[in-house]
N, C-alpha and C positions, 0 to 999 in steps of 0.2 A: 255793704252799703254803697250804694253809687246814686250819681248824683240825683236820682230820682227818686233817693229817699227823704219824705215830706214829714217839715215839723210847721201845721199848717198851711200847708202851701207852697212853703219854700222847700229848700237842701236845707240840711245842713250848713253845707258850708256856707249857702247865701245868711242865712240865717244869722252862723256866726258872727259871718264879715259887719252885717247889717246891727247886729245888737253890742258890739265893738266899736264898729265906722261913724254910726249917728244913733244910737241909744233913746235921743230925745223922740227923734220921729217914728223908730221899731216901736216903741212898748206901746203906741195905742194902735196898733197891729197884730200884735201879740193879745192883748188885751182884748179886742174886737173876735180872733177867734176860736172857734168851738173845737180845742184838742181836749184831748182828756190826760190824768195820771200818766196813764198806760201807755199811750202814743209818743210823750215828750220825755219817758221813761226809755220805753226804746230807741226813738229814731235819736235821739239825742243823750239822752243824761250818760247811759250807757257807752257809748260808743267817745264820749270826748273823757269821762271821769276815768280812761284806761289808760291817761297820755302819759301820767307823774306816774303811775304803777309801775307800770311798766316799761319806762325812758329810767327810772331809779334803778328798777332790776338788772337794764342790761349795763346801765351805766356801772353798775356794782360788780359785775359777771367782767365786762371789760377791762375797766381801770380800776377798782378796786377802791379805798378810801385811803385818805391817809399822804403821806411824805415817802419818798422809795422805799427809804428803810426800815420805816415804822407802816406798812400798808397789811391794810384789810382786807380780804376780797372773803366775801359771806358764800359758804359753800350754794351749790346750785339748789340742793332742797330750800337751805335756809332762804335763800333768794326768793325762792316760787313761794315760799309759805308767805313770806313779807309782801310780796306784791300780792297777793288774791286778797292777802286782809287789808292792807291799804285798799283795795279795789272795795272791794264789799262795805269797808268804813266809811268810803267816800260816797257809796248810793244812799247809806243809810243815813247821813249825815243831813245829804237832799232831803228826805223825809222826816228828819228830824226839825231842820231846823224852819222847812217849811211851817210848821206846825208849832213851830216857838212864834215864825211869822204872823199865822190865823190869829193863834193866842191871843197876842198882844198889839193886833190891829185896833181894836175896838177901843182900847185905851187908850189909841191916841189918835181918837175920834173917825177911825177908820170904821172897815166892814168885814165879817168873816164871809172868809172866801175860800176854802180849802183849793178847788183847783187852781188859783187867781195867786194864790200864797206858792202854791208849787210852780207855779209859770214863773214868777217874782225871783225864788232862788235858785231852780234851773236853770235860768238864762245869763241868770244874775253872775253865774258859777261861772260863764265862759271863760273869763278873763284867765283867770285861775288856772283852770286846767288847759288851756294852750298854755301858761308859761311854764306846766310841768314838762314840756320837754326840756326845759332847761337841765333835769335832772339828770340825761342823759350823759349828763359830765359833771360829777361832783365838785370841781374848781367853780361849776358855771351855776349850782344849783341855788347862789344866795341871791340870783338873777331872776328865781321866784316870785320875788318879791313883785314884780312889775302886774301879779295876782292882784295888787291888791287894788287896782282897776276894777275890780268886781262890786266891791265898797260903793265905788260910784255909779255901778251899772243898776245896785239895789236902789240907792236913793234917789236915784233919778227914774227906776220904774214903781216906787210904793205908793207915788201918788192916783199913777194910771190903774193899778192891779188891784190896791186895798184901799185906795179912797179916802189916802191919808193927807190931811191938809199941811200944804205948803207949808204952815209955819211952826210943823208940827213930825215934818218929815225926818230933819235929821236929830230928833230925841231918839223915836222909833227906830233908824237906824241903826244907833247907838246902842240901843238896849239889848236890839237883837243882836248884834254883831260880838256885845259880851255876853250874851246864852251861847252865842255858837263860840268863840274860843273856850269855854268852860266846855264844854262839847267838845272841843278838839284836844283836850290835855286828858280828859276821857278815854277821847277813840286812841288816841298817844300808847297810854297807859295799854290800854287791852289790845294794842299791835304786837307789842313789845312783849307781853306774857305770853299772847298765843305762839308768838316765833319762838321765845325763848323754849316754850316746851316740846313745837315741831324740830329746833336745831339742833336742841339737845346743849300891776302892771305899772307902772311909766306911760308915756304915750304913746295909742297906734296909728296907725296911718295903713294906707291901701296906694296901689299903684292903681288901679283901675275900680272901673264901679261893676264889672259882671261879675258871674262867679266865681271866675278863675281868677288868677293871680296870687298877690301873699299879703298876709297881714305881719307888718312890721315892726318891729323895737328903735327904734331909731339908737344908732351908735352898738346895737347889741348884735340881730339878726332878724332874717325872716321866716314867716311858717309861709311855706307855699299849700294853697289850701288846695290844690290839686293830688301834694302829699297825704293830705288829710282824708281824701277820699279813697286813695289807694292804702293809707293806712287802714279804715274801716272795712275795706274789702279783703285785705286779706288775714285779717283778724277774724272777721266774719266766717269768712272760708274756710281758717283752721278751725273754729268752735263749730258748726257745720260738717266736720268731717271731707271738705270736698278736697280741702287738703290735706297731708296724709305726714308726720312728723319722720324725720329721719330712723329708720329702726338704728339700736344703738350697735350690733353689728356688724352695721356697716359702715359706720362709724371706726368700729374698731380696727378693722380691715384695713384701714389706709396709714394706720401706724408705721410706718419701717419698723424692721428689727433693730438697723443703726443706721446712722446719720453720720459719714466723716467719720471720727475717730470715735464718736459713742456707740456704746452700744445701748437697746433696753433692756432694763432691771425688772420693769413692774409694768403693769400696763390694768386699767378699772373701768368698769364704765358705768352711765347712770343713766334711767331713763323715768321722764315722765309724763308717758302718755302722748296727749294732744300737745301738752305744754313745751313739751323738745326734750333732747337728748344731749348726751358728753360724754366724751371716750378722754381719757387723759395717761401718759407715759412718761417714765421717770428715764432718761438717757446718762450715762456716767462715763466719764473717759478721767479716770485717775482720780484726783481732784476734784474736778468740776462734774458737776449734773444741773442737767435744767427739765421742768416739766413740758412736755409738749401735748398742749389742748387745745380738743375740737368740741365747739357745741353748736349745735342746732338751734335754734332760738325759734323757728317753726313762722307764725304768722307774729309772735311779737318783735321780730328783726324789721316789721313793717317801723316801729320807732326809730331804729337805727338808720333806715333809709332818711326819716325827716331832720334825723342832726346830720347826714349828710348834706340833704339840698338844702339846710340853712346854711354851711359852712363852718359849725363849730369847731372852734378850735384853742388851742392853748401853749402855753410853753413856758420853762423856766431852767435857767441851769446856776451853776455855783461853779468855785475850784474845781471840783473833785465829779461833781454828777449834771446830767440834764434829760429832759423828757420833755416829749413835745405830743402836743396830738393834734390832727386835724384830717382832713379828706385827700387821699390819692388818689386818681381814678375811680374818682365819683364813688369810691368806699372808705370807712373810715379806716383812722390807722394809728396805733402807739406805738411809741418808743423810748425807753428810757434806757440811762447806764451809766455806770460809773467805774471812773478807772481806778480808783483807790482799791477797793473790793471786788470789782470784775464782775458784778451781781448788774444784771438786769432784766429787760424783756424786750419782746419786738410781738404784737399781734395786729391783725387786721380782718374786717368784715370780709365777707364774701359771699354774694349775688343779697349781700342785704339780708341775710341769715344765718350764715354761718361763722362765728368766731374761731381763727386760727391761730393760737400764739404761745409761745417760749417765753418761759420766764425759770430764771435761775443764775449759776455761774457758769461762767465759759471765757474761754482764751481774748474774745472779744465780741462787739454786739452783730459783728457778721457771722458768726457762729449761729446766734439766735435766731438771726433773717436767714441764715441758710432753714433750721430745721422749721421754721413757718414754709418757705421754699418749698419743704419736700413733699408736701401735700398739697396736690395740683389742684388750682380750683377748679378746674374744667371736671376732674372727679368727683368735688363736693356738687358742683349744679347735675353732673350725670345722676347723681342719689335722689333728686326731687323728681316727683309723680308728674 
């Protein structure tokens, strides 16, 4: 997807900016022209409903969930199964509730419109799915919320799209907006079975009026929407085949045998497909062992690049422990640890695709930066096609 991909006329990204920035004046633009289903399926519903999927995935794959001690990190199948069915619940969702939209125009003295009803909640949807990259970091994920801009992007185009009178717009809103949470405790419900069986907004603002620049959170962060295009492309790329996922191999290959005073015990690796790869190593020197993992992340480390150029970040310590996360040379980077128990980790991105990172006990957390250390990234970018 580059910038010359049209959702009637515009990008994307102008598009987005435009139906975020002045809402008032896009929707009888929108409304005026002749796209179809299929068009604002592709060039659009598609390519923005992949933000929160797959910004949760890696943010999951990353940092994991949860407090040092008590943390989560959902294996890489289970991860890949959870983000395809969020992805696919979230198109189907478009189509659903478009259609709750049609329905229930007429009744409040509207017009059925089916493609007018799907313009209405595709567009509507922006809001929403830019704030999924918040997911990208589970501390930052209840920063969601600032979705809920979308609310206002519907009410303010149901009069343009469905013919819904002014004084009659925000009943319609309402009714539909409880069809679609009833609908989302649904798609909830059937994520959460299908994984279970695979595992076993606020206010935006703009810096500029063309199409480059970022759309903003004010106090939170930026999406630079030039991210946004390099994200569709190389998402696009991997699904396309033109780019080619790390074979797991070679992945394995770059393991040492030991690290300083560890040696490896074990050594796994996993692959899938188009979707990326991981090779992972258990290191033991007496006492201590920590894991040392690499993954691939393929064309969705494209998310990773954009919680980089927004600057997310984080941090918290106590007595005993702290963890911090944020951007080092323009890639991301964790760290936690604690001296009570000696348990931590230390990972960081690399070329925007590649996760490298120690997590376990060791003498101290430069142990763990050393074995991130021993896999050169200049090796991990020599492996891409």
């Amino acid at each position: 997807m580059d910038s010359g991909t049209n959702t009637g006329g515009k990008s994307l990204v102008e598009r987005a900016k435009a139906i975020i920035l002045t809402p008032k004046s896009e929707w009888p633009v929108i409304a005026a022209e002749k796209e179809t289903t299929g068009s604002i399926l592709k060039g659009y519903v598609l390519p923005l409903a992949a933000i929160g999927p797959v910004a949760s995935f890696i943010g999951g794959q990353l940092f994991g969930y949860g407090a040092l001690f008590v943390r989560f990190r959902p294996g890489l199948m289970s991860g890949l199964t959870s983000a395809i069915i969020s992805y696919i619940m979230a198109i189907i969702s478009v189509f659903i509730i478009a259609w709750i939209a049609n329905m229930l125009a007429p009744k409040f003295s509207g017009v059925e419109d089916k493609t007018g009803s799907f313009k209405l909640v595709a567009y509507s949807m922006t809001a929403g799915w830019l704030a999924g990259i918040f997911s990208l970091l589970p501390a930052l994920s209840i920063l969601g919320i600032v979705g809920l801009y979308s609310l206002y992007l519907f009410y303010v185009g149901a009069p343009e799209l469905m013919k819904v009178p002014a004084d009659k717009v925000l009943g319609y809103t309402a009714v539909t907006v409880v069809c679609a949470i009833i609908l989302g405790f649904i798609a909830s419900a059937v994520t959460a079975s299908v994984v279970g069986i695979f595992a076993g907004p606020a206010l935006f603002s703009s810096d500029e009026s063309s199409s480059s620049g970022t759309i903003s959170v004010p106090g939170v962060g930026s999406i630079d929407t030039g991210e946004i295009e390099k994200m569709g492309k190389r998402m696009e790329d991997a699904a396309s085949g033109k780019t080619k996922a790390v074979p797991v191999g070679s992945l394995k290959e770059l393991m040492p045998e030991s690290i300083g005073p560890y040696t490896r015990t074990s050594i796994e690796t996993f692959g899938a497909g188009s979707m990326g790869a991981s090779a992972q190593a258990e290191y033991t020197a007496g006492a201590k062992s920590f894991t040392l993992r690499i993954a691939d992340f393929h064309g969705m480390g494209a998310i990773a690049a954009m919680g980089s150029a927004m600057g997310i970040e984080q941090s918290k310590e106590d007595e005993d422990s702290y963890e911090k996360t944020g951007t080092v040379n323009g890639q991301m980077q964790t760290e936690a640890w604690n001296t009570r128990t000696e348990r931590g980790k230390f990972g960081r991105m690399v070329d925007d695709r590649f996760l490298v990172e120690a997590d376990g006990s060791a003498n101290s957390i430069e142990e763990l930066k050393a074995a991130v250390g021993a896999i050169d990234p200049d090796d991990l970018e020599n492996l891409v096609d």
